[in-house]
LUMMARLUM-208820 format. One record per residue (C-alpha): residue number from 1; residue in three letters; x, y, z. Coordinates in pm, whole numbers, plus 32768, in hexadecimal, padded with zeros to 4 digits. Layout:
// LUMMARLUM-208820
PT / NUM / ala / X / Y / Z
...
This chain:
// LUMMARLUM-208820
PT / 1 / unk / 4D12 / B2E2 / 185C
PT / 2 / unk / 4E6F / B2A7 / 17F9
PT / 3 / unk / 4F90 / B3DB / 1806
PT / 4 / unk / 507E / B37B / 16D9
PT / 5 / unk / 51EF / B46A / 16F3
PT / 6 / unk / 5256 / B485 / 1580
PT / 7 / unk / 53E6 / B4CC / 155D
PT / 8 / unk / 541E / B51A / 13FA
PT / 9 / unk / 557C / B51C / 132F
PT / 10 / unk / 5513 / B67C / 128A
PT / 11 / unk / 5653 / B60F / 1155
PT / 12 / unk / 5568 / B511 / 10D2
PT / 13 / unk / 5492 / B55A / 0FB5
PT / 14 / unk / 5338 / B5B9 / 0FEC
PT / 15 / unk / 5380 / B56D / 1155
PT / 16 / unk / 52A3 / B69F / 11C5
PT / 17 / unk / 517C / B655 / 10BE
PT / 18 / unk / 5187 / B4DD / 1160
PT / 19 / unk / 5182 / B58A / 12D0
PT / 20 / unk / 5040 / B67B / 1273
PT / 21 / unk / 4F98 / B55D / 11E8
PT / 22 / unk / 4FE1 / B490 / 131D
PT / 23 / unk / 4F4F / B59E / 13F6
PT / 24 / unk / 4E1B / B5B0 / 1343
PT / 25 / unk / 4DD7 / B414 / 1361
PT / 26 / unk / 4E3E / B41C / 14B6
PT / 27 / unk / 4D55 / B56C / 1508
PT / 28 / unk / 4C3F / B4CC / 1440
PT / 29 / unk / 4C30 / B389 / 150E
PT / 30 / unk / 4C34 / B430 / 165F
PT / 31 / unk / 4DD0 / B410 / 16BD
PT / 32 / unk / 4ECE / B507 / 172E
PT / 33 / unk / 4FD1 / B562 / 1680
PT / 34 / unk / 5128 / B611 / 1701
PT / 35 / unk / 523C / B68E / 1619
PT / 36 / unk / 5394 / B712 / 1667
PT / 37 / unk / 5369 / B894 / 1674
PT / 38 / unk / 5435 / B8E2 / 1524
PT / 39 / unk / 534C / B7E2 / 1484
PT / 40 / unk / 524F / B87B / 151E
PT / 41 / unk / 5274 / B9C2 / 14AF
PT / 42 / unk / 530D / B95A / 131F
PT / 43 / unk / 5152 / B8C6 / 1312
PT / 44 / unk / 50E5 / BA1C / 13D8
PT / 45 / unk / 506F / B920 / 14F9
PT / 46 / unk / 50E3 / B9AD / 1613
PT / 47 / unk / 4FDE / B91F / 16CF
PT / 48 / unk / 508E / B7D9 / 16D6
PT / 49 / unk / 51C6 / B846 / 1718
PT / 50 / unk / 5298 / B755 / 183B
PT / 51 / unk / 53DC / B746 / 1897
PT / 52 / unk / 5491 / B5D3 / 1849
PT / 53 / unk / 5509 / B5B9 / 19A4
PT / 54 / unk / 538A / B5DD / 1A08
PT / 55 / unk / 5323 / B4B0 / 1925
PT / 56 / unk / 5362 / B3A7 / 1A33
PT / 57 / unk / 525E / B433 / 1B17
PT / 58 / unk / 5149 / B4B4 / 1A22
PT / 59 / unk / 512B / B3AD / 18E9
PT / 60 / unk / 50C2 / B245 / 18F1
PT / 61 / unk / 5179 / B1F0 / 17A0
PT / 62 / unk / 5286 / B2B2 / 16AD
PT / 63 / unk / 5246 / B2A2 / 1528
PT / 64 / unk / 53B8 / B2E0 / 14A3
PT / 65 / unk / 539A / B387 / 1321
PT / 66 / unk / 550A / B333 / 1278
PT / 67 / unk / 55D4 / B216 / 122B
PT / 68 / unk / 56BD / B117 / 1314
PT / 69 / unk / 5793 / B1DC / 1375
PT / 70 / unk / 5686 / B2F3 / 1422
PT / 71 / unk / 55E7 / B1F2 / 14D6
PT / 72 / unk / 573A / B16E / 1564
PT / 73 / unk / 57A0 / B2CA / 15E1
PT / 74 / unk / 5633 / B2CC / 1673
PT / 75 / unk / 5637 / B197 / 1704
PT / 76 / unk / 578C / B20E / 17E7
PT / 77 / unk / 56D4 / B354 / 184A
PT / 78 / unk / 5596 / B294 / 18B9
PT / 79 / unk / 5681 / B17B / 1931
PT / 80 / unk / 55E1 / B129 / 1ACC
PT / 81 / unk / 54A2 / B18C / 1A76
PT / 82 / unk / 541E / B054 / 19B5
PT / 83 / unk / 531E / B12E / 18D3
PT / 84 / unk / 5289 / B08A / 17A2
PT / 85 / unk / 5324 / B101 / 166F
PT / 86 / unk / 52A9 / B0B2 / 152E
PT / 87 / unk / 5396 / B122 / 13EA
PT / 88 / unk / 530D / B1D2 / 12A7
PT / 89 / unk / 53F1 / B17F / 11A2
PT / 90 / unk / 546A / B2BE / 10CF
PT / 91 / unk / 55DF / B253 / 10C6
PT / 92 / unk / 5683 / B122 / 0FA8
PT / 93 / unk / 565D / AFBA / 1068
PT / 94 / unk / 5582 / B007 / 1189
PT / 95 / unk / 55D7 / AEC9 / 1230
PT / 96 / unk / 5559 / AF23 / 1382
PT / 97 / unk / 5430 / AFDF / 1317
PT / 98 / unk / 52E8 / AF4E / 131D
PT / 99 / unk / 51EB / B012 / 125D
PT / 100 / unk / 5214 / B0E7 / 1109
PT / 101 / unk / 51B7 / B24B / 107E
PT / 102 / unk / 50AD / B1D0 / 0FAE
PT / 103 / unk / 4FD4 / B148 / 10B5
PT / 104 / unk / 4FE1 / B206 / 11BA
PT / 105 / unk / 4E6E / B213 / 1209
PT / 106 / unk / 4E67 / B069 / 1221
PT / 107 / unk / 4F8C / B0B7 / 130B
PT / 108 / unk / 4ECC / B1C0 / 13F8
PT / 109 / unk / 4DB9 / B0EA / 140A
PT / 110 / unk / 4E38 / AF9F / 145A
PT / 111 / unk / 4F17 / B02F / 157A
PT / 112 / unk / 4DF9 / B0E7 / 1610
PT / 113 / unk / 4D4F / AF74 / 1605
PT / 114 / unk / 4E32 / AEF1 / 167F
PT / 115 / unk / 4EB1 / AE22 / 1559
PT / 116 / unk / 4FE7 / ADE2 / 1595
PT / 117 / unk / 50DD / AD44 / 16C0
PT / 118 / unk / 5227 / ADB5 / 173B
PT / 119 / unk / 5372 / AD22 / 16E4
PT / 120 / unk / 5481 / AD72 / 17D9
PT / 121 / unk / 55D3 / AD9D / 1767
PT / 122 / unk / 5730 / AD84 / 1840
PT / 123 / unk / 57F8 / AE8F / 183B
PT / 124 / unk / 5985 / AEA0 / 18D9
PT / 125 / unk / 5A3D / AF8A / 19CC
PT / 126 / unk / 5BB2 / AFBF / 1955
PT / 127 / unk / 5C76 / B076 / 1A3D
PT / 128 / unk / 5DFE / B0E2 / 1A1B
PT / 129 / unk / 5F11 / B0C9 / 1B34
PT / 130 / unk / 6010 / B170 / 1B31
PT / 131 / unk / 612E / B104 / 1C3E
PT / 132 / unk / 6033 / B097 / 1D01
PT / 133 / unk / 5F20 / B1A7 / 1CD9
PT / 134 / unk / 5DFF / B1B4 / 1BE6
PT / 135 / unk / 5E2D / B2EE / 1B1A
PT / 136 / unk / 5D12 / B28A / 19F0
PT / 137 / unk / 5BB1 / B1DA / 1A3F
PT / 138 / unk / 5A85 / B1A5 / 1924
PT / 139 / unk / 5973 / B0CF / 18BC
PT / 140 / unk / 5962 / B044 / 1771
PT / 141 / unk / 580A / AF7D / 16AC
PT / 142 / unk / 590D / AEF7 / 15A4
PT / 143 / unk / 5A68 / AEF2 / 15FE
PT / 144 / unk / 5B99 / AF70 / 168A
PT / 145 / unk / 5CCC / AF95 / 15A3
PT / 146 / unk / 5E3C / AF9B / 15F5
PT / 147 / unk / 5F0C / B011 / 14B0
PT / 148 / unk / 6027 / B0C2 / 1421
PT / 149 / unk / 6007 / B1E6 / 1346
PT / 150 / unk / 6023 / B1F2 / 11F4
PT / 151 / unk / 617F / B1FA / 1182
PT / 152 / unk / 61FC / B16B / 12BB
PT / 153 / unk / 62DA / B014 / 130C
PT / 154 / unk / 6205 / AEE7 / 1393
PT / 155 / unk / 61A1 / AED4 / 152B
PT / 156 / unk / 61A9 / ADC4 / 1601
PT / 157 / unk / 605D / AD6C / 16DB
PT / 158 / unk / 60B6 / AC4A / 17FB
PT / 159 / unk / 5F9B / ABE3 / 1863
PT / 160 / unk / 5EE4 / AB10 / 1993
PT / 161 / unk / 5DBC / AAB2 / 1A06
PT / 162 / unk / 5D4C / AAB5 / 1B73
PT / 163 / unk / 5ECC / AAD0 / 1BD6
PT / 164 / unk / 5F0C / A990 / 1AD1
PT / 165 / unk / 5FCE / AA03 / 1992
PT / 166 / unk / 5F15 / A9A7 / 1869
PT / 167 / unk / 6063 / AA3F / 1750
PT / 168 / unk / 6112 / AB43 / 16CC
PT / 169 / unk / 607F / ABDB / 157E
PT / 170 / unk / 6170 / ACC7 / 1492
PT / 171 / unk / 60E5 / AD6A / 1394
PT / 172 / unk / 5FCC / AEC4 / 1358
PT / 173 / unk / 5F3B / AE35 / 14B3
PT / 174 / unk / 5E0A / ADC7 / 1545
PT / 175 / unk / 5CAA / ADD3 / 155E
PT / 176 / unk / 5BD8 / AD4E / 1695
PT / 177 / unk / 5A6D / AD61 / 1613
PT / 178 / unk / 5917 / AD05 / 16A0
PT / 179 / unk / 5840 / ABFF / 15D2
PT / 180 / unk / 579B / AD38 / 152E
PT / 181 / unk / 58CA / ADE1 / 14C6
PT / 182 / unk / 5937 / AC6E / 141B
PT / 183 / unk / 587F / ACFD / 12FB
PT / 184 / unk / 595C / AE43 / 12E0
PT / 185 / unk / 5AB8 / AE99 / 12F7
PT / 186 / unk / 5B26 / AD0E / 1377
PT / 187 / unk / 5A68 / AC99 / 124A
PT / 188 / unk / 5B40 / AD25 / 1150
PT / 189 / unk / 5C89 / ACA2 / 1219
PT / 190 / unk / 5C08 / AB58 / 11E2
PT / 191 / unk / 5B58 / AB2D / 1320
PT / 192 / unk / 5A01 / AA59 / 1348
PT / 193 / unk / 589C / AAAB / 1338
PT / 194 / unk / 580D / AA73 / 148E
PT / 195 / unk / 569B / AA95 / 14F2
PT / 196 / unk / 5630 / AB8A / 15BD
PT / 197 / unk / 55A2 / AAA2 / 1704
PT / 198 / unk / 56DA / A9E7 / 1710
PT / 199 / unk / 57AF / AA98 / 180A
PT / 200 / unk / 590A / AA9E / 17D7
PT / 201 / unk / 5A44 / AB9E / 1781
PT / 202 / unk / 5B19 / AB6B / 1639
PT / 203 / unk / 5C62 / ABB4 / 1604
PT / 204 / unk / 5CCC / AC0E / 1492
PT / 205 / unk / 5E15 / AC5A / 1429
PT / 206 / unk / 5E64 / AD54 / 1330
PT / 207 / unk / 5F48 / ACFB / 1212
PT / 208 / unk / 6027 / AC1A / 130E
PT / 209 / unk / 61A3 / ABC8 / 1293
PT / 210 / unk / 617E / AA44 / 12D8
PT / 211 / unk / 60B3 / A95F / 122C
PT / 212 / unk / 6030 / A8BF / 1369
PT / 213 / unk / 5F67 / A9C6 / 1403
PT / 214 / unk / 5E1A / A995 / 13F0
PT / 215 / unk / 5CD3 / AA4B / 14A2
PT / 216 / unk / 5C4F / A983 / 15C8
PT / 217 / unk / 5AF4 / A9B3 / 1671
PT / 218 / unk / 5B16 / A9D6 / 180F
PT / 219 / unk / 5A2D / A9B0 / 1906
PT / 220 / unk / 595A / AADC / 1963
PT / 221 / unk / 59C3 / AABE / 1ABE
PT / 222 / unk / 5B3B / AAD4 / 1A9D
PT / 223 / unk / 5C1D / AC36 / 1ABF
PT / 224 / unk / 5D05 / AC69 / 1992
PT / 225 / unk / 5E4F / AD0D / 19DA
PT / 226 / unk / 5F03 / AD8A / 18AA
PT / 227 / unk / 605A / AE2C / 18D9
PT / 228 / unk / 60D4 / AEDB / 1785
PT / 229 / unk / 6249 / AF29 / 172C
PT / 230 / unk / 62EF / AFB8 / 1618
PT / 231 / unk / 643C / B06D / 15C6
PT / 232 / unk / 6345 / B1A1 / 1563
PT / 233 / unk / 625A / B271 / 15FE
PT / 234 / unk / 612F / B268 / 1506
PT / 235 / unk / 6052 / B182 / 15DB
PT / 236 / unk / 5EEC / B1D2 / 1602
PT / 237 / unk / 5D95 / B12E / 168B
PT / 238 / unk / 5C4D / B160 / 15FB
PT / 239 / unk / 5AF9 / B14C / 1692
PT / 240 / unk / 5A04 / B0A9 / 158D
PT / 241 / unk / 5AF0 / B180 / 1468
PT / 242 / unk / 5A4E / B2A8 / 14BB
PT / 243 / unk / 5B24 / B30A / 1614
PT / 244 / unk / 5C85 / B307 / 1663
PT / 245 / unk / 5DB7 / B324 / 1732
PT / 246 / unk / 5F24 / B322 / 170D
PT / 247 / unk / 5FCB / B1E6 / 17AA
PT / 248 / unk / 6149 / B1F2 / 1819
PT / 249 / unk / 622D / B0B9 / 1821
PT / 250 / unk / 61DC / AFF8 / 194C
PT / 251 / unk / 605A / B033 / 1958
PT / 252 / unk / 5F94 / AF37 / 19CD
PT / 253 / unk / 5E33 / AF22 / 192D
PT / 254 / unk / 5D49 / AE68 / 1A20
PT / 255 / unk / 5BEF / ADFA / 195C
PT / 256 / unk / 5AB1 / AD47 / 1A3D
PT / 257 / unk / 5968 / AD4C / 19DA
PT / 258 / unk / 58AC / AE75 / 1A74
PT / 259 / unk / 5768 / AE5D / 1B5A
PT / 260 / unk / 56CB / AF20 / 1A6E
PT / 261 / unk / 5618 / AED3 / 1930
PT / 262 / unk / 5575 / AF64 / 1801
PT / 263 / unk / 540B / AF2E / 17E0
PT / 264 / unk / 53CD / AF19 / 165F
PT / 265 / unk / 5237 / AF36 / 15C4
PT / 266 / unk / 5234 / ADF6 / 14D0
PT / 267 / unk / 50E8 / AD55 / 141C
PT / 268 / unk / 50C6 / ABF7 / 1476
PT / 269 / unk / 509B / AB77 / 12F3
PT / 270 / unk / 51EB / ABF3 / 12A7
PT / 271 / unk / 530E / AB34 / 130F
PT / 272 / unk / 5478 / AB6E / 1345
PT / 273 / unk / 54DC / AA53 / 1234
PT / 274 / unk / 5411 / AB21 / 1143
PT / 275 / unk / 54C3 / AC71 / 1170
PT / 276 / unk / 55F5 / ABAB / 113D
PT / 277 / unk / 5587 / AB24 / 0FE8
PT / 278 / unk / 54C8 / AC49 / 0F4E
PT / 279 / unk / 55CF / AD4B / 0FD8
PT / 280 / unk / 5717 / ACC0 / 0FDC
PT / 281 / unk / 56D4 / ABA0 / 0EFA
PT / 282 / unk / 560C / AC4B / 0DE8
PT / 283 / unk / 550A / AB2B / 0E07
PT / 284 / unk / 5430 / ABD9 / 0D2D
PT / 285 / unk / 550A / AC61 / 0BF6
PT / 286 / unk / 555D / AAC1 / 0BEA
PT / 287 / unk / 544B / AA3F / 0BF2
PT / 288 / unk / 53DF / AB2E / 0ADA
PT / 289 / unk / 5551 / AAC9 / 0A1A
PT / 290 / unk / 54E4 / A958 / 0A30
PT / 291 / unk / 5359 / A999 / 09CC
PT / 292 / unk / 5406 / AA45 / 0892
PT / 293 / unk / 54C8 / A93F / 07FF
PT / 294 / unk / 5397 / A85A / 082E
């Protein structure tokens, strides 16, 4: 028997209807379910009520009900713990999601089979020092992201690698991204596409002032040092766009891969090349644009 924690994102629509019907396939087939108490008691089952913090201990696998950006802040809070986590999409793209509203029982039953393997994703530590101490620490699935604000001058990022300097980038800043956040926010700087099981860090600038900047793709094992400057003080890092800090002049930004990873649920027919075409390609609407003219 298999104990499934659900975490819902309770903004979604029909985000509770999707959890009660989970319940009941899960029930049904002999598995435990465990819900976050104000989940819990929105469904009037109290009876599963558990505590997030308790998850680690109690379930074998999460089922995450929202879009990207839920399952991102989920996988930092689960971050160490290496549980399973397999994403219903309810949000736009659901890039990192594996399974879809309208089949949730095929999804029940082929992870209660067994149906499925694990794809393990790397994840970064960024830390901030300060003069010498380290006042800011996170982990991000995606990225980290160095940047002005919004009606701010440019800021300067020097940065090296392992102690070697690599360049100095002026412009919005810098993103250092993990090969699964290559499909997010460094995607739309003009960064690359990067599978998943190649591991490596990118660095993406944002909007830089010289025409030779480029992104470049550094070895997983390396320590990125960025030290920002600017003649303002709207500087701030984010943590996978979703957590942030203020930066001063004179930061350093130090990026390495983390020893922990996220352990995503993914069906072995389905491929990463695929998402990439149907989702951010529109494979599909084409293909249907081209059958039309014929």
């Amino acid at each position: 028997m298999k104990t499934v924690g659900i975490l819902v994102n309770n903004s979604k629509p029909k985000a509770r209807l999707i959890l009660q019907e989970l319940v009941t396939l899960l029930e049904e087939r002999g598995a435990k379910a465990w819900i976050e108490p104000d989940m819990a008691s929105d469904i009037k089952r109290e009876d599963l009520s558990l505590v997030v913090d308790r998850f680690p201990t109690c379930v074998d696998l999460v089922f995450v009900l929202g879009g990207d950006g839920t399952l991102l802040g989920v996988a930092r809070q689960l971050a160490g713990h290496e549980i399973p986590i397999l994403g219903f999409n309810l949000g736009h793209l659901g890039f990192l999601s594996e399974a879809e509203p309208d089949n949730l029982s095929v999804a029940v039953d082929r992870v209660l089979s067994g149906d499925y393997y694990i794809e393990e994703r790397l994840m970064l530590d960024a830390e901030v020092d300060r003069d010498g101490k380290v006042v800011e620490w996170g982990i991000a699935l995606n990225d980290i992201g160095i940047a002005k604000g919004s009606f701010s001058r440019m800021i300067e990022g020097k940065v090296f690698l392992d102690g070697a300097y690599l360049g100095t980038y002026s412009g919005d800043g810098l993103i250092v991204s993990t090969p699964t956040g290559s499909t997010a926010y460094s995607l739309s700087c003009g960064g690359p596409i990067v599978s998943p099981n190649v591991p490596c860090i990118l660095l993406t600038p944002i909007c830089p002032h010289t025409l030779t900047s480029r992104p470049m793709v550094l070895p997983a094992e390396g320590i990125i040092e960025i030290k920002v400057n600017a003649t303002h003080q709207d500087i701030g890092l984010t943590i996978d766009g979703q957590e942030g800090y203020v930066l001063k002049a004179g930061d350093i930004i130090r990026v390495r891969v983390s020893s922990h990873i996220t352990s995503l649920i993914k069906w072995r027919e389905r491929s990463f090349f695929e998402v990439v075409r149907k989702k951010l390609q529109g494979e599909q609407e084409e293909t249907s644009r081209v059958e039309g003219r014929k």
